[in-house]
C-alpha positions in Angstrom: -35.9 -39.8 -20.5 -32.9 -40.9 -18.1 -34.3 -43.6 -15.4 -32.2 -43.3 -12.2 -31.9 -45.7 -9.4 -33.8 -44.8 -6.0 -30.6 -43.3 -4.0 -31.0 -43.4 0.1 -28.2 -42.3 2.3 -28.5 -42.2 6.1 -26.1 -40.2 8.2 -26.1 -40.3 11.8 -23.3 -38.3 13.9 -22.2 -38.0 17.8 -19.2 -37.2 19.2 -16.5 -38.1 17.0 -18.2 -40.6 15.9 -20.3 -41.5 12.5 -22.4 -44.0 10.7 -23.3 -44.0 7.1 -25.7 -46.0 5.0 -25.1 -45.0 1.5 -26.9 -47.4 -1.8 -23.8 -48.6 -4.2 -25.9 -48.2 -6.9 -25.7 -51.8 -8.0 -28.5 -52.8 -5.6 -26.7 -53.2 -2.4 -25.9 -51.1 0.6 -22.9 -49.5 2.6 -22.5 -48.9 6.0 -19.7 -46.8 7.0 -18.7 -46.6 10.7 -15.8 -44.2 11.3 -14.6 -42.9 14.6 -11.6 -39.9 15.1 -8.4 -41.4 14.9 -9.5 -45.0 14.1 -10.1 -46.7 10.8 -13.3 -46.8 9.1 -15.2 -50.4 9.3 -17.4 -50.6 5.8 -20.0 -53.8 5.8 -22.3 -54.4 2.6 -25.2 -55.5 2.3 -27.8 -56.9 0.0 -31.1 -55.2 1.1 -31.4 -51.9 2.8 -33.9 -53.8 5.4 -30.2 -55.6 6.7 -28.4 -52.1 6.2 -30.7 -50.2 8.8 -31.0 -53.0 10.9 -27.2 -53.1 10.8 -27.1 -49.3 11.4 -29.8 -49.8 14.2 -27.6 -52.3 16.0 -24.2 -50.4 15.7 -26.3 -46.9 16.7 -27.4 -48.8 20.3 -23.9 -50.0 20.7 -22.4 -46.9 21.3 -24.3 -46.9 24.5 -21.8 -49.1 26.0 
């Protein structure tokens, strides 16, 4: 029997723009934020607790 990691992905989308939290599979995280016709910023992290809270912050930003 084949053990797998736990795989989580978040995607969150809004006008041209979207941010990703993908697992690396090596026990850390990804967050991908990517805007039309800019370059993608990619930040790793450790836990997934600091790659939500990550995503969390970036989502509120694009408030302002």
């Amino acid at each position: 029997m084949a053990i797998r990691p736990l795989v989580f992905g978040v995607l969150m989308r809004e006008k041209g723009r979207s941010i990703r939290v993908r697992s690396t599979g090596q026990g850390g995280y990804v967050v991908e934020d990517s805007r039309a016709g800019k370059t993608k910023r990619i930040r790793s992290h450790r836990s997934l607790e600091n790659a939500l809270r990550d995503l969390a912050c970036s989502w509120r930003h694009r408030l302002h």
